[in-house]
C-alpha positions in Angstrom: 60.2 134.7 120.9 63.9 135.0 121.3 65.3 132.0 119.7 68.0 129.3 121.5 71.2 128.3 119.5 73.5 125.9 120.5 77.2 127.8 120.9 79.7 127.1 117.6 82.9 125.6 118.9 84.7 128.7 118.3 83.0 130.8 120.5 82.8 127.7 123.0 86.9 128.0 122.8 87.1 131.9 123.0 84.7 132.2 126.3 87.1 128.7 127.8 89.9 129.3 131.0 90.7 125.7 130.7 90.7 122.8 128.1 87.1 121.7 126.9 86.4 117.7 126.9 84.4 116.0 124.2 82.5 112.6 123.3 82.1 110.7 120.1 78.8 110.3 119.0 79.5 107.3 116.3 76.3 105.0 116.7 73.8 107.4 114.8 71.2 107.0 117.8 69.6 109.9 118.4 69.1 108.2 122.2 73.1 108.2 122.8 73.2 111.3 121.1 71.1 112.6 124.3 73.0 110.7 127.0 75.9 112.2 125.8 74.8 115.8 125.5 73.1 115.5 128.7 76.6 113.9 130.8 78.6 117.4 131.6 80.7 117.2 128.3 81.9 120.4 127.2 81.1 119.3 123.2 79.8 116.0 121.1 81.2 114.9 118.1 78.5 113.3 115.7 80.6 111.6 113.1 79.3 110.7 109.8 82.7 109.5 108.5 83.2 106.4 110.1 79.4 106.0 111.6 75.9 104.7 110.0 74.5 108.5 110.6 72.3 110.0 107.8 71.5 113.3 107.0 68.1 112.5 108.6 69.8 111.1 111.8 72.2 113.9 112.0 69.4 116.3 112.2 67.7 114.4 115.0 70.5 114.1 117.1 71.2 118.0 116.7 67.6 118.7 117.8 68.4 116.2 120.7 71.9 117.7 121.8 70.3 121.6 121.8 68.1 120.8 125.0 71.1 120.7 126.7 74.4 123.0 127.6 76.9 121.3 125.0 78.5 122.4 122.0 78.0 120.1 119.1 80.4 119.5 115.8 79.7 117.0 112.6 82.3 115.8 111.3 81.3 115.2 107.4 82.3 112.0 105.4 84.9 114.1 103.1 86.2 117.6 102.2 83.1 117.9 99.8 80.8 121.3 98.9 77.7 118.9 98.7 77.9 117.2 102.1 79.0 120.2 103.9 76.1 122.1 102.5 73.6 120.1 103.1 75.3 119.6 106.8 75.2 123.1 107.6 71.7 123.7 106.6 70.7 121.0 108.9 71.7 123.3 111.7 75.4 122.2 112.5 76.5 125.1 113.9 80.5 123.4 113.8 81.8 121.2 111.3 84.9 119.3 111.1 86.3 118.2 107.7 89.1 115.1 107.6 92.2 114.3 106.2 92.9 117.8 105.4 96.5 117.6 105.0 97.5 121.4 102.9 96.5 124.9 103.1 95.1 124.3 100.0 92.8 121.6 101.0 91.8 123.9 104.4 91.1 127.1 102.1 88.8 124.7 100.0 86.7 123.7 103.3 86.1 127.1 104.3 84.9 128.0 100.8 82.7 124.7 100.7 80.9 126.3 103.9 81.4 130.2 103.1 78.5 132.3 101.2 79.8 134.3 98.0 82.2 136.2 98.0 84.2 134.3 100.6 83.0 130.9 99.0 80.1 129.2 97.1 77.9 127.2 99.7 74.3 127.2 98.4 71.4 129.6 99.4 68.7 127.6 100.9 68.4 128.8 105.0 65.0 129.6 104.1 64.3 126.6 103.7 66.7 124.7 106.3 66.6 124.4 110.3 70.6 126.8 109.7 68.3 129.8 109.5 65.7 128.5 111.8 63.3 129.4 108.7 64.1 132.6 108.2 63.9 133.4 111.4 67.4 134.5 112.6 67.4 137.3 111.5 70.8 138.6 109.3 71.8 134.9 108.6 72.2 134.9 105.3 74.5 138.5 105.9 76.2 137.3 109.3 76.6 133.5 108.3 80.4 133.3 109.6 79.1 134.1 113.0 77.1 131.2 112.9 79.4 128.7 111.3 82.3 127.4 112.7 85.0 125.4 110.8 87.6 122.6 112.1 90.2 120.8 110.2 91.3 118.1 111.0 95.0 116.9 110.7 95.7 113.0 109.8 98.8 112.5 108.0 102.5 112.8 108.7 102.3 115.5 105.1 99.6 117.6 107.3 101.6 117.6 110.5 104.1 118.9 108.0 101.6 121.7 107.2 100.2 122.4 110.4 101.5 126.0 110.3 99.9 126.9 107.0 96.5 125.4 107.6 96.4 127.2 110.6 97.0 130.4 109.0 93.9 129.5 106.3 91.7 132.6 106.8 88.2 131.0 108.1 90.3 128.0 109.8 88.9 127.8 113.6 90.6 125.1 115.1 92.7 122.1 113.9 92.2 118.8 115.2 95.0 115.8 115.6 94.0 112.6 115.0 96.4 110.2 116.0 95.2 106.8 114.7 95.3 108.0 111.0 98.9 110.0 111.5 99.6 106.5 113.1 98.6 104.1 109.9 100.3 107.4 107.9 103.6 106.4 109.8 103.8 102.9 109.7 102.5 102.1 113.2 99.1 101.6 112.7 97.2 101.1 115.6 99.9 102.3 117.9 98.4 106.1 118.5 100.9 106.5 122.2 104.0 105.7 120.4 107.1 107.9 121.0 107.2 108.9 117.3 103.4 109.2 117.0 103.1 111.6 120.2 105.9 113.6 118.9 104.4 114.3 115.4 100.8 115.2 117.6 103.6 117.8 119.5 105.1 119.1 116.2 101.8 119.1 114.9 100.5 121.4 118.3 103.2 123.2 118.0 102.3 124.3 114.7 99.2 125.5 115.3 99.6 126.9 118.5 102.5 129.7 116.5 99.7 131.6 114.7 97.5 131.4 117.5 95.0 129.0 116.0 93.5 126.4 118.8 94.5 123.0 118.9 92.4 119.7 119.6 93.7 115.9 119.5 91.4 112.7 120.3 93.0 110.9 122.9 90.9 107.8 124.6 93.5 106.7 126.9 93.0 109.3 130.2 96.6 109.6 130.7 97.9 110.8 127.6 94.5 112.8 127.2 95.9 115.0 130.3 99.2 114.8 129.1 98.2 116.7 125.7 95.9 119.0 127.5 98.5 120.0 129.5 101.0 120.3 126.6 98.2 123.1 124.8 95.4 120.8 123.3 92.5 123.4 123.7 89.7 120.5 122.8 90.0 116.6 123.4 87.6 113.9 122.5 88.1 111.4 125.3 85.4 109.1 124.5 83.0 107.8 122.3 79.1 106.1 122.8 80.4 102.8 121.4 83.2 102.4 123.2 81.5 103.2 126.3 78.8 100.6 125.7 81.1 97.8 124.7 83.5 98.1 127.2 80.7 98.4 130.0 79.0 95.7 128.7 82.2 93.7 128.6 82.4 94.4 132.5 79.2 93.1 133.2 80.0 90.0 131.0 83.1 89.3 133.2 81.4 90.4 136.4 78.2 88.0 136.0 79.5 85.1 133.6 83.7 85.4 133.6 83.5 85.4 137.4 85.3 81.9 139.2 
């Protein structure tokens, strides 16, 4: 029986004619995790940096997501060989690894998830949902098709180095995020200032010289079109929290708040 697999970002980006549109997964439910996938979201991004998710809870809401036609990315807690194995054999098919700030720090992410030669990740898909079992056949040969890698860009020192990361052999895609080039610049908490949205430009512009896609998180909807329009190939525009407070907020001021 032929066996389904959830597209890696990359390909996801290669096969796109327009500007793909994400949500943050950051509650560790493996129930939001499915309202998500299942909304018309081009890709989900289950974050274990700043959310409660376990390697358990990761692998659930990856099981979840595949049901339905969306691309989904982890982003690991840190630039570490361990997690990123263990993330990868869980079936992530996408990976994003933060605060990389160097081409240094990028090559080291695409060894942490690159069989030998090209790196040293760990030899277990026999054992791990990556392979399906053993049952793709080739995976341990053809890994890089089946791996996709994302680094993601956080300090004024990385928009600095946006050209050389993106040039990092094994580098698919690098991702802005704002709020920590923000706090990096003395403005934290002020992601649409005029300096802060300039660095995100320098930073696109960057990446976009070697050809490398470029992604930014942007919640507020105007400045998510602007970026897509100024060459952001993948946005996060949302997240499952924000979306539950903010609604619930409404029907707070609706029901209670009302004169």
């Amino acid at each position: 029986m032929p066996l389904r697999l959830t597209p890696t970002l990359r390909r996801l980006l290669t096969d796109a004619d327009r500007a793909l549109f994400g949500g943050w997964v950051c509650s560790g439910s493996p129930v939001m995790a499915e309202i998500m996938a299942g909304s018309g979201l081009d890709w989900l991004m289950i974050d274990m940096e700043h959310g409660p998710s376990s390697l358990e809870s990761v692998q659930v809401q990856l099981q979840v997501a595949a049901a339905y036609d969306v691309a989904t990315v982890v982003r690991v807690p840190a630039n570490d060989a361990v997690w990123i194995k263990q993330v990868l054999d869980l079936g992530a098919r996408t990976i994003m690894v933060p605060m990389v700030s160097t081409a240094a720090e990028a090559e080291a992410a695409v060894a942490h998830a690159s069989y030998p030669p090209r790196g040293h990740r760990g030899v277990g898909s026999a054992l791990a949902r990556s392979g399906r079992w053993n049952r793709i056949e080739g995976y341990l040969q053809n890994a890089s098709e089946h791996v996709s890698v994302i680094v993601q860009v956080e300090t004024l020192a990385g928009v600095d180095n946006t050209r050389a990361i993106a040039e990092v052999d094994g580098v698919d895609g690098v991702f802005v995020g704002p709020s920590d080039l923000a706090a990096s610049m003395g403005l934290i908490g002020q992601q649409t200032h005029p300096d802060v949205t300039a660095a995100v430009a320098r930073a696109f512009a960057g990446v976009r010289a070697v050809g490398t896609p470029v992604g930014v998180n942007a919640f507020d909807p105007d400045q998510a079109r602007r970026y897509a329009g100024e060459g952001a190939s993948f946005l996060l525009v949302g997240a499952d929290v924000t979306l539950a407070a903010r609604g619930a907020e409404a029907l707070a001021k609706a029901f209670i708040d009302a004169p």
